[in-house]
The first five atom37 places (N, CA, C, CB, O) and aatype in JSON, in Angstrom:
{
  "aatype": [20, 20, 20, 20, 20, 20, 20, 20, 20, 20, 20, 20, 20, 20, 20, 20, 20, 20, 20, 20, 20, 20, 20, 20, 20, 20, 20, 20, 20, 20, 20, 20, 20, 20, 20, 20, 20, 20, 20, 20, 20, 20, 20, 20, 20, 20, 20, 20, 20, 20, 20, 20, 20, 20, 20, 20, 20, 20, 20, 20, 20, 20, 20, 20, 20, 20, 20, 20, 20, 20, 20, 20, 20, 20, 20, 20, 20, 20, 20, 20],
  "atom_mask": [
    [1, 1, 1, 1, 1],
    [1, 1, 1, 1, 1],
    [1, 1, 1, 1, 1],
    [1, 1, 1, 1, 1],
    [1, 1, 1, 1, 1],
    [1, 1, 1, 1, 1],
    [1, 1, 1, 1, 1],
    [1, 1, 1, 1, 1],
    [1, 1, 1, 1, 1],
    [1, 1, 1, 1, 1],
    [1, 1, 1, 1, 1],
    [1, 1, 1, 1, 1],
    [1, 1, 1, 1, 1],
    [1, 1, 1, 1, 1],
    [1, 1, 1, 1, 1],
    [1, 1, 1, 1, 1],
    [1, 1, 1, 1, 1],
    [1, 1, 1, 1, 1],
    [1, 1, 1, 1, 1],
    [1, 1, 1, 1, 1],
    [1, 1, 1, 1, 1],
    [1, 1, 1, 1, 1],
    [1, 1, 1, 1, 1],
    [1, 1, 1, 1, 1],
    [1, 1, 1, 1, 1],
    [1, 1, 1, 1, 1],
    [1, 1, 1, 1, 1],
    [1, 1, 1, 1, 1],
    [1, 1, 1, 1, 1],
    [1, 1, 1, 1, 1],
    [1, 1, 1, 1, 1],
    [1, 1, 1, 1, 1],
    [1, 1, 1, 1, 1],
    [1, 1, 1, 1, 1],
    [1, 1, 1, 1, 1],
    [1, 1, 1, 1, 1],
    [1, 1, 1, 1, 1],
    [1, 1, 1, 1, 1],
    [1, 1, 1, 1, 1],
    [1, 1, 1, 1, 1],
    [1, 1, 1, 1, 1],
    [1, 1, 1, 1, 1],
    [1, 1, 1, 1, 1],
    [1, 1, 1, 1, 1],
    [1, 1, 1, 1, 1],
    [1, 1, 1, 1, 1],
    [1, 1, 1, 1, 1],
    [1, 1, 1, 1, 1],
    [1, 1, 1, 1, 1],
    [1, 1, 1, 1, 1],
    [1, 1, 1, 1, 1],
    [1, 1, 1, 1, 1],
    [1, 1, 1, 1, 1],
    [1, 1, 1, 1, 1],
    [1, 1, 1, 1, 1],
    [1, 1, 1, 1, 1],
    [1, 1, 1, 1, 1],
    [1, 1, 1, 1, 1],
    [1, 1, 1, 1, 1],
    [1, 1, 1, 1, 1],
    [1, 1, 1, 1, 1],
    [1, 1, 1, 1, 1],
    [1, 1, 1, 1, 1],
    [1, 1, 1, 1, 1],
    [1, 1, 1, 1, 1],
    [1, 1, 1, 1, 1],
    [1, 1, 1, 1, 1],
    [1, 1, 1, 1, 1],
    [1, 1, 1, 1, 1],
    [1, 1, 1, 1, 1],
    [1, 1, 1, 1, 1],
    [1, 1, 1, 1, 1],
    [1, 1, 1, 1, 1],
    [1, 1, 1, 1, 1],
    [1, 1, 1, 1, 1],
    [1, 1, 1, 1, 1],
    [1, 1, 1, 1, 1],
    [1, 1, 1, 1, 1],
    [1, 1, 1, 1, 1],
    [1, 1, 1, 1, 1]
  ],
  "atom_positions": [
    [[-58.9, -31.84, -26.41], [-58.91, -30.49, -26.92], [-57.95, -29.61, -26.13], [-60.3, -29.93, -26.87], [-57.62, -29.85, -24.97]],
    [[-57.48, -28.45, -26.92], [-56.65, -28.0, -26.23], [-57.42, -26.41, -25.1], [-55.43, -27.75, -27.42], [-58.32, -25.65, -25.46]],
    [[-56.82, -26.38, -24.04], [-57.02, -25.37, -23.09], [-56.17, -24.13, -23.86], [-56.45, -25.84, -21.5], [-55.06, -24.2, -24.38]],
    [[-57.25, -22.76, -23.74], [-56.83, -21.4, -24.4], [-56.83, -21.23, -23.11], [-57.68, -20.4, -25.53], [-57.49, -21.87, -22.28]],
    [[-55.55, -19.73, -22.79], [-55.45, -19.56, -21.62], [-56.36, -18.01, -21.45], [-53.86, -19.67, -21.22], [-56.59, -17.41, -22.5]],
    [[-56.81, -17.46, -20.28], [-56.94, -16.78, -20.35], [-56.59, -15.34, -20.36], [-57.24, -17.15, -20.14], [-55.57, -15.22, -19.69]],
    [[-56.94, -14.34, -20.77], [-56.11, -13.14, -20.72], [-56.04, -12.85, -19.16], [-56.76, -11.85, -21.62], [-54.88, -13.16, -18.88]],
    [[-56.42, -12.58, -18.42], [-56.13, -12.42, -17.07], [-55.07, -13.69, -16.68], [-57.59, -12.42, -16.2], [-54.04, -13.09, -16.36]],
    [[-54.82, -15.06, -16.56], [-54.05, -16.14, -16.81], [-52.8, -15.59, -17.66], [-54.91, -17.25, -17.54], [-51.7, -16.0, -17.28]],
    [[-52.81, -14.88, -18.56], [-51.56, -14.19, -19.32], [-50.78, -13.39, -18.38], [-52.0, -13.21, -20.54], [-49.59, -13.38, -18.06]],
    [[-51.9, -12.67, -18.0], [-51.25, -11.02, -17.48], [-50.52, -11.29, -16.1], [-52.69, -9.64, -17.13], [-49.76, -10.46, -15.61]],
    [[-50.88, -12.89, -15.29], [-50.53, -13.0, -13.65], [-49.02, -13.89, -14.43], [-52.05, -14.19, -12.21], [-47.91, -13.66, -13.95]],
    [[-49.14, -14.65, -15.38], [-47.87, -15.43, -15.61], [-46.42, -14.12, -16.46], [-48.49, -17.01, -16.92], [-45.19, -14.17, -16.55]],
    [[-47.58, -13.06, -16.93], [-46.43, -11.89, -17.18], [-45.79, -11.16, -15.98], [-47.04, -10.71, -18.02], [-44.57, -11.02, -15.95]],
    [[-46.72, -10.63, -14.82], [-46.71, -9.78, -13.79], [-45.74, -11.03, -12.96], [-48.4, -9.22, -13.16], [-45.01, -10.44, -12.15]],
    [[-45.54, -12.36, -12.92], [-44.75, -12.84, -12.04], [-43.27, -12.62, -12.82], [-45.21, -14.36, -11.64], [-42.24, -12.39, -12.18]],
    [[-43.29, -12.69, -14.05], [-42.14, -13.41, -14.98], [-41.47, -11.58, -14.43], [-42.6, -14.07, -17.32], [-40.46, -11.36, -13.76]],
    [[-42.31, -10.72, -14.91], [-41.67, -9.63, -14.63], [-41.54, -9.26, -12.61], [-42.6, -8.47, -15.63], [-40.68, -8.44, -12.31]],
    [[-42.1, -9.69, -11.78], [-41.77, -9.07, -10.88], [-40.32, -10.4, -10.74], [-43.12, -8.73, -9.67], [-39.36, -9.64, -10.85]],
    [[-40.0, -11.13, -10.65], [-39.12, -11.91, -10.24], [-37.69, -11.17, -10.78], [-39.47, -13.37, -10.74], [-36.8, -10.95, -9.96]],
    [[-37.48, -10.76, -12.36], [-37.03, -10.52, -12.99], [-36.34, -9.03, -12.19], [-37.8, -10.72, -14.08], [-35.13, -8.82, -12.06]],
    [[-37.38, -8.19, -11.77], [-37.69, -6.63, -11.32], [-36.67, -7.36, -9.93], [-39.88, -5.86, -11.02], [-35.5, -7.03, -10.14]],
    [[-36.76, -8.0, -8.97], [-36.18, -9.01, -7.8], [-34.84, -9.09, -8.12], [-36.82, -10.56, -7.74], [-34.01, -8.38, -7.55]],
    [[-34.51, -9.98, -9.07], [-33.24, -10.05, -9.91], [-32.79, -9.23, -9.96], [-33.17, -10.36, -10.98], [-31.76, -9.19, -9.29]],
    [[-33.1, -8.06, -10.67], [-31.94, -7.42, -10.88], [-32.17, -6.43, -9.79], [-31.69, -6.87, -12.35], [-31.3, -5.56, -9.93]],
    [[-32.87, -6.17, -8.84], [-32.23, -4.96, -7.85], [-31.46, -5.91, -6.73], [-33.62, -3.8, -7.01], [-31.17, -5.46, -5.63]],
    [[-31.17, -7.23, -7.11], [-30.48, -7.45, -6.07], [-28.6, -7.97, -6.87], [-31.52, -8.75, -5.09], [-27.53, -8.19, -6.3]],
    [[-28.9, -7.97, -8.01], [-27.63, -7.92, -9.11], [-27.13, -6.07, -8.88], [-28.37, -8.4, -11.22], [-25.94, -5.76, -8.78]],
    [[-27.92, -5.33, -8.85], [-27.75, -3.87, -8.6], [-26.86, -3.33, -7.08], [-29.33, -3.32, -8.58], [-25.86, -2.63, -6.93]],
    [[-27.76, -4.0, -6.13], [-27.3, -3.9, -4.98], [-25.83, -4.85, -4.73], [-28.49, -4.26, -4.12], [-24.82, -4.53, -4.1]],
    [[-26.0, -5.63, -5.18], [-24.39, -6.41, -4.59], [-23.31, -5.67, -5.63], [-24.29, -8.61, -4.88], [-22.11, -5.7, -5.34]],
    [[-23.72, -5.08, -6.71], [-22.84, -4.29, -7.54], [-22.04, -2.96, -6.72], [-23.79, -3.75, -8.76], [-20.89, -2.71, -6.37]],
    [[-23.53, -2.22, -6.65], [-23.02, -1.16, -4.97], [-22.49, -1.27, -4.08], [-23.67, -0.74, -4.13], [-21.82, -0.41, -3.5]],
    [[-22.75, -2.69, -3.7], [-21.9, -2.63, -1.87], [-20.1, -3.02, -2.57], [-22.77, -4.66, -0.21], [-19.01, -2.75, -2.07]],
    [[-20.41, -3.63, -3.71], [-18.44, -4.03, -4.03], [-18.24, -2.57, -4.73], [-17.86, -5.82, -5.57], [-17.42, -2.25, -3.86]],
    [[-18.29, -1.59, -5.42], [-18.21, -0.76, -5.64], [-17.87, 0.5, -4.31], [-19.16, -0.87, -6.38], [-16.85, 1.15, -4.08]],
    [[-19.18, 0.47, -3.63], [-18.73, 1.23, -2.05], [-16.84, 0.59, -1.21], [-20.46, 0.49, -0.61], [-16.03, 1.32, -0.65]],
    [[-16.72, -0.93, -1.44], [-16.3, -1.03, -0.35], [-14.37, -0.94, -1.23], [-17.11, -2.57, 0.62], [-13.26, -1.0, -0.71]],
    [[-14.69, -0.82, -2.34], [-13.61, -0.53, -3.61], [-13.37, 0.85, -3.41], [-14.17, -0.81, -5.26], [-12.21, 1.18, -3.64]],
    [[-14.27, 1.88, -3.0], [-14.11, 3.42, -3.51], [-13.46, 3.67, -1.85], [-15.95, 4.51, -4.13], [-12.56, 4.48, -1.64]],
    [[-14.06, 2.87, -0.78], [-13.88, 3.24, 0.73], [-12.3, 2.44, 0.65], [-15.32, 2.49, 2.06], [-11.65, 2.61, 1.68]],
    [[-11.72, 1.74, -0.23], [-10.45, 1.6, -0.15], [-9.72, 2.4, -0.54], [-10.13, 0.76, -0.54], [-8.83, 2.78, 0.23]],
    [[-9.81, 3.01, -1.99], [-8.99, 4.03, -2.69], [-9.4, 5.22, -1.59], [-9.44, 4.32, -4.49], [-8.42, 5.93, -1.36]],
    [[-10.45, 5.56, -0.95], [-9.98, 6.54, -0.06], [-9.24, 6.53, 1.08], [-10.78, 7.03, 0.26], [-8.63, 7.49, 1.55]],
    [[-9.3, 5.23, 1.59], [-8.11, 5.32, 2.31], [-6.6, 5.44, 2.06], [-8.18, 4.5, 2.86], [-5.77, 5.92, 2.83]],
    [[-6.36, 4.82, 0.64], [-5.3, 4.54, 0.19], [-4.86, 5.6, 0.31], [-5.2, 4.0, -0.84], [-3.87, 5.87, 0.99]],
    [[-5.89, 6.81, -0.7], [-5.03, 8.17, -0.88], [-5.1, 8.86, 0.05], [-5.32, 9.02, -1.88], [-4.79, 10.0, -0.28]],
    [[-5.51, 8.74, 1.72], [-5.44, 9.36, 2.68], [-3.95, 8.69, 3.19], [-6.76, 9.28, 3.51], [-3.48, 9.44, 4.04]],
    [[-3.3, 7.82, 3.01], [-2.5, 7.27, 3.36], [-1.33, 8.13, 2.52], [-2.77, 5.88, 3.24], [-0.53, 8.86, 3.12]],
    [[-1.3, 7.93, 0.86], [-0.78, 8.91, 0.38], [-0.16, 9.9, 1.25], [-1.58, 9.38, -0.3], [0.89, 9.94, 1.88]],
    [[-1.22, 10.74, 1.05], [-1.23, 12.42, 1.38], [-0.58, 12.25, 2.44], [-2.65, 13.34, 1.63], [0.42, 12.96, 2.54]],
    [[-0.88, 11.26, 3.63], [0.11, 12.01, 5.17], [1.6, 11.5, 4.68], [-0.36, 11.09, 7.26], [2.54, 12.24, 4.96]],
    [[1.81, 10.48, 4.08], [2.99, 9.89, 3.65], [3.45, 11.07, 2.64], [2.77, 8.34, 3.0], [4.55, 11.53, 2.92]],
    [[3.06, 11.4, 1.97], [2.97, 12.77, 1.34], [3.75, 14.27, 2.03], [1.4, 12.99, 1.32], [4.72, 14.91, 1.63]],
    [[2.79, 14.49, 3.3], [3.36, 15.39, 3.94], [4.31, 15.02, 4.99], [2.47, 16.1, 4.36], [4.72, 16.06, 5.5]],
    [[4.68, 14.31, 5.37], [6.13, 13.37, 6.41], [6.83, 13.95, 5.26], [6.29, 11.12, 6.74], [7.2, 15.11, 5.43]],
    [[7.07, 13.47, 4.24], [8.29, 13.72, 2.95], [8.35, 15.13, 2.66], [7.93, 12.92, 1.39], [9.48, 15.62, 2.66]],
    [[7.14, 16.09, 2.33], [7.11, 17.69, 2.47], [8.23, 18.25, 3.85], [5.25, 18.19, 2.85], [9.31, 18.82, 3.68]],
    [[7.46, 17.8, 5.47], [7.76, 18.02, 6.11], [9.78, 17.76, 6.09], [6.73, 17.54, 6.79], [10.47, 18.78, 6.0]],
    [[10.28, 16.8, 6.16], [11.24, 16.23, 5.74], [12.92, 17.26, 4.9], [10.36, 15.29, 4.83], [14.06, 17.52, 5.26]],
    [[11.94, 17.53, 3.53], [12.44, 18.22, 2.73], [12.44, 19.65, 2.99], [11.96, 17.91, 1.72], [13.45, 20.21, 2.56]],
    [[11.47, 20.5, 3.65], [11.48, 21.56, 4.35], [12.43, 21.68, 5.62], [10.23, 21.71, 4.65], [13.08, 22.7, 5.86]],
    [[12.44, 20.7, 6.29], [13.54, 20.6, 7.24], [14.83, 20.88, 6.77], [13.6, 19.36, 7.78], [15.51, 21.87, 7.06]],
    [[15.22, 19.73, 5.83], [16.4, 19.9, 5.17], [17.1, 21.2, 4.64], [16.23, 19.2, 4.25], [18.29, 21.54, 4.67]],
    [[15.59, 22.05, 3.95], [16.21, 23.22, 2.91], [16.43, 24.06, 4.27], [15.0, 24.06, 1.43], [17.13, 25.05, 4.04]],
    [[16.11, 23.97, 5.41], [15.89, 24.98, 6.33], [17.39, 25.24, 7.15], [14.6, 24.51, 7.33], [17.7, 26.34, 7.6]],
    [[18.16, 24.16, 7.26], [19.15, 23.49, 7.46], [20.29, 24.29, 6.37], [18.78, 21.91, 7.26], [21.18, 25.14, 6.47]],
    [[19.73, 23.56, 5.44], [21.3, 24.14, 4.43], [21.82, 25.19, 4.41], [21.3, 24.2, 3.09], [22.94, 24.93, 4.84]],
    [[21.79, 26.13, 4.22], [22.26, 27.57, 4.19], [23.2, 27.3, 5.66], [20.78, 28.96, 4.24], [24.41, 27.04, 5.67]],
    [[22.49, 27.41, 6.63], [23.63, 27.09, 8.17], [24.29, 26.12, 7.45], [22.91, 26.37, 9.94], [24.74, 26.94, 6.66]],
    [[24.88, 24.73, 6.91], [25.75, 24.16, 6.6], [26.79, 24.58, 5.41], [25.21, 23.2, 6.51], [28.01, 24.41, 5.35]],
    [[25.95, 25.13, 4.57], [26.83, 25.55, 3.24], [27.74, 27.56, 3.61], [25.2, 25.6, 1.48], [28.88, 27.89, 3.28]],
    [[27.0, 28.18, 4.11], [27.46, 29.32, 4.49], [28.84, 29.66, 4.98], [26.73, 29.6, 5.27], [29.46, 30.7, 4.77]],
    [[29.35, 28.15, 5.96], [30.86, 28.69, 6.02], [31.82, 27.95, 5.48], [31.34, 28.88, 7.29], [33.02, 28.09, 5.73]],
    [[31.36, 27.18, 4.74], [32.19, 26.61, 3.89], [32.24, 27.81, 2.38], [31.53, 24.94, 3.62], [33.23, 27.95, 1.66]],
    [[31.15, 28.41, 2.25], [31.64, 29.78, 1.09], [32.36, 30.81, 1.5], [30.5, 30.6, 0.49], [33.24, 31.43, 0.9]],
    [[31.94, 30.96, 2.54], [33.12, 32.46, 3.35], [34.26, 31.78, 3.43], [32.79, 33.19, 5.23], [35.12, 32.66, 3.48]],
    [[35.03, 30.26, 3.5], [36.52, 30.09, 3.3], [36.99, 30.29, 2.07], [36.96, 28.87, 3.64], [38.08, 30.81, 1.83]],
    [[35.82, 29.68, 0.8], [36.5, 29.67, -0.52], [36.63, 31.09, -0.84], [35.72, 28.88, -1.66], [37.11, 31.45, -1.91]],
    [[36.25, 31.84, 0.0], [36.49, 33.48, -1.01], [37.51, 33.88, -0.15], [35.01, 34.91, -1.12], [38.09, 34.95, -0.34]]
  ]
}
């Protein structure tokens, strides 16, 4: 004859199926986060890298414009 299971027997083979499951995925969740964190902690460095590389080239080009006028100035007072 066959064995009926019981409802309490249901509810411990549901409560495992689901806590394992509940296990699963916060740890599919968590390894999602830490590659996500260690992806976002790159692009911030990247664009901190940017930006000073950024301002070297500002700095650079400000130099330059600061410069010109003293170089170009007496070369216009001959052409006139």
């Amino acid at each position: 004859m066959s064995q009926y299971a019981t409802k309490q027997e249901v509810q411990e083979i549901v409560d495992t199926a689901v806590d394992r499951a509940v296990v699963d995925l916060s740890e599919i969740i968590t390894q999602f986060a830490q590659q996500a964190d260690k992806r976002f902690n790159k692009l911030e460095a990247d664009v901190a890298d940017l930006r000073s590389s950024h301002e070297r080239l500002l700095d650079f080009i400000d130099g330059l414009v600061r410069r010109w006028p003293a170089r170009t100035a007496p070369s216009f007072g001959r052409m006139v």
